[in-house]
C-alpha positions in Angstrom: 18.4 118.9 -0.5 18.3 115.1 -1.5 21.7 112.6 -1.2 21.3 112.5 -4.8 21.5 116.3 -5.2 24.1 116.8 -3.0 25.9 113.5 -5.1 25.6 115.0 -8.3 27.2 118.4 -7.4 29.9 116.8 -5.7 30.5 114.9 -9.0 30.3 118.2 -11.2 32.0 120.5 -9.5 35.0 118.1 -9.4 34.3 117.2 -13.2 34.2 120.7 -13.8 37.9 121.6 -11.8 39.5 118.6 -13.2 38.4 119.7 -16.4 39.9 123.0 -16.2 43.0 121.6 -14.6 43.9 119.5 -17.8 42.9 122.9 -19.9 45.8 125.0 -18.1 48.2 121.7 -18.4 47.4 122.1 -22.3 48.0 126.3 -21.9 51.7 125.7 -20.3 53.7 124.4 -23.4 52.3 127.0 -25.4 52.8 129.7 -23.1 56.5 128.7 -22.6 57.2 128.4 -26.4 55.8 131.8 -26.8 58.1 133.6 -24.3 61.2 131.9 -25.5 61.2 131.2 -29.5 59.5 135.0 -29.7 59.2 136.4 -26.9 55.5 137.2 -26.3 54.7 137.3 -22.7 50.8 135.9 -21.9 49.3 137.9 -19.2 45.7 137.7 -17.3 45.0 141.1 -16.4 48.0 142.0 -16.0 49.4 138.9 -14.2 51.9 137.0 -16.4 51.5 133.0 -16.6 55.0 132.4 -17.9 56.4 129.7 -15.3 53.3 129.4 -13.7 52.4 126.4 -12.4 48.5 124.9 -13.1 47.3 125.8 -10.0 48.3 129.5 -10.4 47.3 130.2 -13.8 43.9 128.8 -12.6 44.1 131.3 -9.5 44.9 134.3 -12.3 41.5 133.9 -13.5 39.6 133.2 -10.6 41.0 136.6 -9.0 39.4 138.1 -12.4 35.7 137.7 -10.9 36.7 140.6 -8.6 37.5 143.3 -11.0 35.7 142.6 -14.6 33.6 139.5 -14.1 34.1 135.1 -14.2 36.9 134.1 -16.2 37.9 130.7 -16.9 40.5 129.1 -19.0 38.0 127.5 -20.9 37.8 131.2 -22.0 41.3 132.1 -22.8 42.8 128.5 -24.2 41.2 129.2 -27.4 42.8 132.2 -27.8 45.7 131.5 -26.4 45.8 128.5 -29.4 45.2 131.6 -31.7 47.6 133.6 -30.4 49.7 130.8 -31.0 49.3 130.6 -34.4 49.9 134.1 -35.7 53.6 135.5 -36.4 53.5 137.7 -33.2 57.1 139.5 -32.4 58.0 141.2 -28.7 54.7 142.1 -26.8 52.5 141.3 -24.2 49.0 139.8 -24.9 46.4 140.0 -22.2 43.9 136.9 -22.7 42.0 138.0 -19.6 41.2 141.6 -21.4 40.5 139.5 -25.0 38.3 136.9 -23.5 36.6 139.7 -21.5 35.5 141.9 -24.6 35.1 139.2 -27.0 31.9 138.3 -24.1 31.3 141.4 -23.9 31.6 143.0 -27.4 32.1 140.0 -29.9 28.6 139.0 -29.7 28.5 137.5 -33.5 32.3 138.0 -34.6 34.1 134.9 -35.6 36.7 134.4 -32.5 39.7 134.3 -34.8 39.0 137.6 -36.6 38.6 139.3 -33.2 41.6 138.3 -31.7 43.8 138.9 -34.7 42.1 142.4 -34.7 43.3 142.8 -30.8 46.7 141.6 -31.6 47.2 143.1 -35.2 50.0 145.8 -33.7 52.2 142.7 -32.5 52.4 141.0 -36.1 55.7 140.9 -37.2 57.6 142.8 -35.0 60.9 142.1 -35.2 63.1 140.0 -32.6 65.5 142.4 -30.7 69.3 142.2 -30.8 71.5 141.1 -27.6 70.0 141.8 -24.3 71.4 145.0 -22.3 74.2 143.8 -19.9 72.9 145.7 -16.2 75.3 145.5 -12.9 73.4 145.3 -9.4 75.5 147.8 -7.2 74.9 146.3 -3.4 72.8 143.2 -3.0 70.2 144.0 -0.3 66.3 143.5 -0.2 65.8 145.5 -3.6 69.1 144.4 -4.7 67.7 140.7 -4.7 64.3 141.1 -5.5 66.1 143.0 -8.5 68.2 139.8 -9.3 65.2 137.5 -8.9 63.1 139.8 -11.5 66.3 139.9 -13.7 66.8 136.1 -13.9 62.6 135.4 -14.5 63.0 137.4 -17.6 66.2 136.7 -19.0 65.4 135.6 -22.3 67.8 134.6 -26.0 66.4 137.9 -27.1 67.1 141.5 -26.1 65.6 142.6 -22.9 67.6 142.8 -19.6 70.5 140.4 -18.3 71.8 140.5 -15.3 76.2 140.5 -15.9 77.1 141.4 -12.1 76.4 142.2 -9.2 79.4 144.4 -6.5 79.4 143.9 -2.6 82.1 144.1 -0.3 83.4 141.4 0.5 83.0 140.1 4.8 84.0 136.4 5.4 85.6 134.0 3.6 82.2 132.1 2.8 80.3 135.5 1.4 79.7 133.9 -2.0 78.0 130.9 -0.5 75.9 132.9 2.2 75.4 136.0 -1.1 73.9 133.0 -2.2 71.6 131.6 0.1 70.0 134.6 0.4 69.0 135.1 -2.6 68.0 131.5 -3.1 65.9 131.4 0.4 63.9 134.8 1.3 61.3 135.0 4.8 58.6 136.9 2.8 59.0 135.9 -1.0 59.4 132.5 -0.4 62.2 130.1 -2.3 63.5 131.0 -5.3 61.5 130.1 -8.5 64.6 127.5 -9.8 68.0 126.4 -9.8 71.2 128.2 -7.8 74.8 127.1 -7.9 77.9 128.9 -6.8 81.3 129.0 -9.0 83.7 129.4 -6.0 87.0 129.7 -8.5 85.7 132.4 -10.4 83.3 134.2 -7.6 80.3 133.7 -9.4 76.0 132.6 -8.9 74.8 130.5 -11.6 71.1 131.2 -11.7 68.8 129.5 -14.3 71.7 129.6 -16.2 72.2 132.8 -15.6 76.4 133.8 -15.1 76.2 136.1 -12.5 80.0 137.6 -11.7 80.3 138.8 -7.8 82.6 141.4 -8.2 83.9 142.5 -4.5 85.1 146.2 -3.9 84.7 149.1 -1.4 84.0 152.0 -3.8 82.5 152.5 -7.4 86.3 154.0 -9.3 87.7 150.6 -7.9 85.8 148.6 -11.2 86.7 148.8 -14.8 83.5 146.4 -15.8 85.3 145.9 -19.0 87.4 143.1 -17.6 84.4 141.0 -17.2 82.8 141.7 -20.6 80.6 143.7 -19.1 80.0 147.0 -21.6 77.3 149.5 -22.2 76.1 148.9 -18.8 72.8 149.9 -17.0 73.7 149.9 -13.7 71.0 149.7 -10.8 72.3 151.8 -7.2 70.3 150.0 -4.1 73.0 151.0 -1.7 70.9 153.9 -0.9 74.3 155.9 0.3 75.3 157.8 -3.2 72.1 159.9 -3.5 73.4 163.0 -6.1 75.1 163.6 -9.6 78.7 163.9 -7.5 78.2 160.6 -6.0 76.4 158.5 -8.1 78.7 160.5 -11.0 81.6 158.2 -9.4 79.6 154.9 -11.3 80.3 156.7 -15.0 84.2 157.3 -14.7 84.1 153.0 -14.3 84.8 151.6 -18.0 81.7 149.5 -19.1 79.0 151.6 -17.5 77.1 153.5 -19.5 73.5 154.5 -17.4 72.9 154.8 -13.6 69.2 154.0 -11.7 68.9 154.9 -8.2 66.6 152.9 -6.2 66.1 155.8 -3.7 64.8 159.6 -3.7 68.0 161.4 -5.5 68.8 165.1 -4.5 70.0 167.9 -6.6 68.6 168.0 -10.1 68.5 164.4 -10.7 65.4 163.1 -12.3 62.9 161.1 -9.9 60.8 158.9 -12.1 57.6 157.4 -11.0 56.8 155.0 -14.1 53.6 155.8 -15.9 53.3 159.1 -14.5 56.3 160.8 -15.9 58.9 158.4 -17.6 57.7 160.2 -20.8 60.8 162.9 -19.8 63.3 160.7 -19.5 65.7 160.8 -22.9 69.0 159.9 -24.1 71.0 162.8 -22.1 69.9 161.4 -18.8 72.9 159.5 -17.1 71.7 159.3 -13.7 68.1 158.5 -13.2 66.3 157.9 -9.7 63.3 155.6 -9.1 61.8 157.9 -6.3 60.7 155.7 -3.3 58.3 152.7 -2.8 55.7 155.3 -1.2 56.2 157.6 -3.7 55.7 155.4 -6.8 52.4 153.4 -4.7 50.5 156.9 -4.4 51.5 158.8 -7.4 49.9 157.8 -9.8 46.4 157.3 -7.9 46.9 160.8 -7.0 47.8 161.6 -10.8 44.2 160.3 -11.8 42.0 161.6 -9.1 43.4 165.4 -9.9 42.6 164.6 -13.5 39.1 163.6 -12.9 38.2 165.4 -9.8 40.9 168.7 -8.9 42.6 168.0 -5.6 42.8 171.3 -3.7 45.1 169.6 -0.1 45.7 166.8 0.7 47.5 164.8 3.6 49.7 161.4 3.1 49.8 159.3 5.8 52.1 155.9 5.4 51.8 152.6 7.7 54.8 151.5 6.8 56.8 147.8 7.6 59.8 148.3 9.5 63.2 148.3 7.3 66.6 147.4 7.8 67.1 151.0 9.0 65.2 150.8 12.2 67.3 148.7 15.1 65.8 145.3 16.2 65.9 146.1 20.0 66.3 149.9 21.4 69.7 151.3 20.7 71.4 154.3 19.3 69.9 155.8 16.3 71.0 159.5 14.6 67.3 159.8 13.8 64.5 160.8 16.4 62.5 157.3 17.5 63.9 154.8 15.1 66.3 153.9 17.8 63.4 152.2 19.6 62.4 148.2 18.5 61.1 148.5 15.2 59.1 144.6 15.8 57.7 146.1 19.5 56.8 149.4 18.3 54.6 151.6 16.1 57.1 154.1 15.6 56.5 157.8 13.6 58.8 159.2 11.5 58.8 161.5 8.7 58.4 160.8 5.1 59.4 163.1 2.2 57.1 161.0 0.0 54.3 163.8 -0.4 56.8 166.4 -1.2 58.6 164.3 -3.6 54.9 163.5 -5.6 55.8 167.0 -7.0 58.6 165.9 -8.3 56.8 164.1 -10.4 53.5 165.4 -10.5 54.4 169.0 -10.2 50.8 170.2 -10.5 50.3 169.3 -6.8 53.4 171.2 -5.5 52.6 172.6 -2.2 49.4 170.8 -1.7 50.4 167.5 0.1 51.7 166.7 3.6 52.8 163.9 4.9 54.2 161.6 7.6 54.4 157.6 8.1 53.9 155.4 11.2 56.5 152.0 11.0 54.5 148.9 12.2 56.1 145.4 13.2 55.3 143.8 10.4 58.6 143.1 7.4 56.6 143.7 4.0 53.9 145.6 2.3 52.5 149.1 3.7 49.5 150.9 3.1 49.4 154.6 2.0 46.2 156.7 3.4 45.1 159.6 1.2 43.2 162.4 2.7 42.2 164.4 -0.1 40.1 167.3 -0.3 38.8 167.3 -3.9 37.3 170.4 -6.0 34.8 168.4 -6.9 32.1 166.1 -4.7 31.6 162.9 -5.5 30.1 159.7 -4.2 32.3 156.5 -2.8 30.8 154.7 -5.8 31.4 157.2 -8.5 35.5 157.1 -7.4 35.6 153.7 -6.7 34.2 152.8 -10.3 36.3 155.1 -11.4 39.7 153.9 -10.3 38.5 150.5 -11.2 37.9 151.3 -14.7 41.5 152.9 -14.5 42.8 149.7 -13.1 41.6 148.0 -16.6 41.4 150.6 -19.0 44.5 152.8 -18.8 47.9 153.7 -19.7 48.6 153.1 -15.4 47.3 149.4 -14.7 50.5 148.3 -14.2 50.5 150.6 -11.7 47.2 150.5 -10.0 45.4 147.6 -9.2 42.1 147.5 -7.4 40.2 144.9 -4.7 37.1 144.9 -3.6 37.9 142.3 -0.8 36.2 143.4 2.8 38.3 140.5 4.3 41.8 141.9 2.5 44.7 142.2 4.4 48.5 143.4 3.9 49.8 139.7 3.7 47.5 139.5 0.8 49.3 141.9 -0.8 52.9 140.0 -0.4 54.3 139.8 -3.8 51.9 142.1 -5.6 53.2 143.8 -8.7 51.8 146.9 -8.8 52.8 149.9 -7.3 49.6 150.0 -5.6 46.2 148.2 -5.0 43.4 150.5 -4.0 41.2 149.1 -1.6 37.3 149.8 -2.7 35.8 148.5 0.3 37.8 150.9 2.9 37.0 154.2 0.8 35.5 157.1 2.9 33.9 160.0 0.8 31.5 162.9 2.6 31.1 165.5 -0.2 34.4 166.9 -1.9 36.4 165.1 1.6 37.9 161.6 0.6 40.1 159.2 2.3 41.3 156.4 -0.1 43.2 153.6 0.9 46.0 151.7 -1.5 48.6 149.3 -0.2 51.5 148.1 -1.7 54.5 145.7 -1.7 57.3 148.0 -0.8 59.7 145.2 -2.0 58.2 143.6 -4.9 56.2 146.4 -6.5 58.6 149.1 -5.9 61.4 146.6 -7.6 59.0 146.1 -10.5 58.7 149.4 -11.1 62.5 150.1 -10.9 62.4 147.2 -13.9 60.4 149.1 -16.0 62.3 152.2 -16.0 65.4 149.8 -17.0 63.1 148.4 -19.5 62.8 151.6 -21.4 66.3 152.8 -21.2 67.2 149.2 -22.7 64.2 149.7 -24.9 62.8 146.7 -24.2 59.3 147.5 -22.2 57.0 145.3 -24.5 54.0 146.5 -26.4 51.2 145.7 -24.6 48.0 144.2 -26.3 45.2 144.9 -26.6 45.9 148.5 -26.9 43.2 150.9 -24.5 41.7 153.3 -26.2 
């Protein structure tokens, strides 16, 4: 290859990023006014780019190559301009999936026409009243990745805003150091903004966002009410009230009107797994629990392999990162081996997360089993299915399969899908999902398959606690295009 050659892709390739860098720069105002004069949220498969920075809305559609193909902006600013233009209500419009079927299928068809065809549901929807007021009952890992979630989508119009949050109280500096944590986290990184703290009237100021820090030692201590706090969704990550007696307690408080718990709940309570079986929730349902981080990653990759292939037994095996439960250096612990160093030690220990599939997915009751191995690591696990399928199949076949899922389905907020052979948890910090299945790991010998999905048992658990709240408050967006 010549100097002149090698000059003259130097030259291109860098003509070519700059380019696209001053594209995305163009995409951000627009984006922005979208989200906050009408609330549409602009996603690339599935990845939202409000306050995203150039450099990550540019990432969004390089990651796209993986799963469906090259996407560039160049691809999705026009429609994004489009978009733009049309009288679009409360939704969520996926440019990625647009730009990718207008290539694939709009061979001929006038741009315009085919993306006001993709977004036609969306037209003139109508603006939704005041947002629904939700309390964060403790303030621990979930609790904040919670608050962080509820502050990025605060918005003029309906949707979710966070009133309160209720700790007890420990030194006289709790607010400021209540604070700090949520405004500096080890694995999440900084906070995406602006935190202040309102010493005289024990409050966070977040974005804007009034948060009261309410301090008590037990839920029939509260009446919300005196902080203008009414019709309240209130979000449990406490983890120590875990049936209708003790989560109950939240409902005799004036203001609160709905309970989530953020845990498996025992008894009769409902354990929801979104996209799997939030269809059953309705109006009469109080007290709702979010089932566990494991539970929500592998239902739903388990709902669609039974669909498509019958799953006769299975076994669930969990690496999971160490939590807050598990002692730093060997000590005392009521529970066999968690008393040794959870960051020397692979530790086992049992997990009811196969069981509690059924709660959800009560076709496969009695055919799962499961345990879970902690590893030193703080964030994202990986969940091993072992399934044994009536059906026989090829790695290929399932693999295509769950990535069409991934894209095409009522679950791809739910499963994700890379193809990565040099993937790794940390790749997974901050992910989404409930789960991305790893294609490049899966082991299939006849009707005998091992599939592999990891997930962020922070981040996507907490996004999928969100989206329960989202449909109590009714506010879980239309998403377009529509599959199907």
């Amino acid at each position: 290859m010549s100097v002149e050659t090698i000059k003259a892709l130097q030259a291109d390739h860098f003509g070519r990023w700059k380019n696209r860098e001053a594209i995305a720069e163009s995409m951000i105002p627009l984006i922005g006014a979208l989200y906050r004069e009408r609330n549409v949220v602009t996603t690339v498969f599935g990845r939202a780019l409000v306050n995203r920075s150039v450099i990550q809305i540019l990432k969004y559609h390089r990651r796209v190559r993986m799963i469906a193909g090259d996407l560039s902006v160049v691809d999705t600013f026009p429609i994004l301009e489009i978009v733009n233009s049309l009288n679009l209500g409360p939704c969520q419009v996926d440019l990625g999936k647009i730009a990718i079927d207008y290539r694939e299928h709009g061979a001929g068809q006038d741009l315009r026409a085919f993306v006001e065809k993709a977004v036609q549901p969306g037209v003139g929807l109508a603006q939704q009243g005041e947002p629904r007021d939700v309390v964060l009952y403790g303030f621990g890992r979930i609790g904040r990745i919670l608050a962080r979630l509820l502050i990025e989508k605060a918005s003029n119009h309906g949707g979710l805003r966070l009133r309160a949050i209720v700790v007890r109280k420990t030194t006289d500096d709790d607010l400021q150091k209540r604070a700090s944590l949520l405004r500096r986290d080890s694995i999440h990184g900084p906070f995406e903004g602006t935190i202040a703290v309102d010493e005289e009237n024990d409050a966070i100021i977040a974005n804007g966002n009034f948060i009261k820090v309410i301090y008590a030692g037990k839920p029939e201590d509260i009446d919300y009410t005196q902080y203008g706090i009414d019709n309240a969704l209130l979000i449990d990550n406490t983890g120590k009230l875990k049936d209708s007696e003790g989560l109950g307690r939240h409902l005799t408080c004036a203001g609160v009107s709905r309970v989530i718990l953020t845990a498996p709940a025992k008894g009769d309570i409902k354990n929801i797994v979104y996209g799997v079986n939030n269809d059953t929730i309705t109006d009469a349902d109080t007290i709702l629990s979010a089932a566990s981080c494991t539970t929500n990653a592998i239902t739903p990759v388990l709902k669609v392999m039974n669909e498509q292939y019958g799953i006769l037994a299975g076994h669930v095996e969990t690496v999971h990162s160490f939590t807050n439960d598990q002692n730093l250096i060997d000590n005392y612990h009521k529970a066999d081996r968690r008393g040794r160093s959870a960051v020397l030690n692979m530790v086992i220990t049992e997990t009811g997360a196969a069981k509690a599939v059924a709660k959800a997915l009560p076709e496969l009751l009695g055919k799962l089993t499961g345990n879970s191995i902690r590893v030193p690591t703080p964030n994202v696990s990986m969940a091993i299915l072992s399934l044994t399928l009536e059906k026989s199949a090829s790695k290929e076949e399932i693999n295509e399969y769950l990535r069409n899922v991934s894209l095409h389905s009522n679950l791809q907020e739910q499963i994700d899908y890379t193809n990565s052979t040099e993937a790794v948890s940390s790749d997974f910090i901050g992910s989404r999902s409930a789960g991305v299945y790893d294609a490049q790991a899966t082991i299939v010998n006849g009707n005998r398959a091992n599939l592999y999905v990891w997930y962020d048992n922070e981040m996507g658990y907490s996004c999928q606690v969100m989206r329960i709240a989202e449909q109590i408050a009714g506010t879980h967006y239309l998403a377009l295009p529509q599959e199907g």
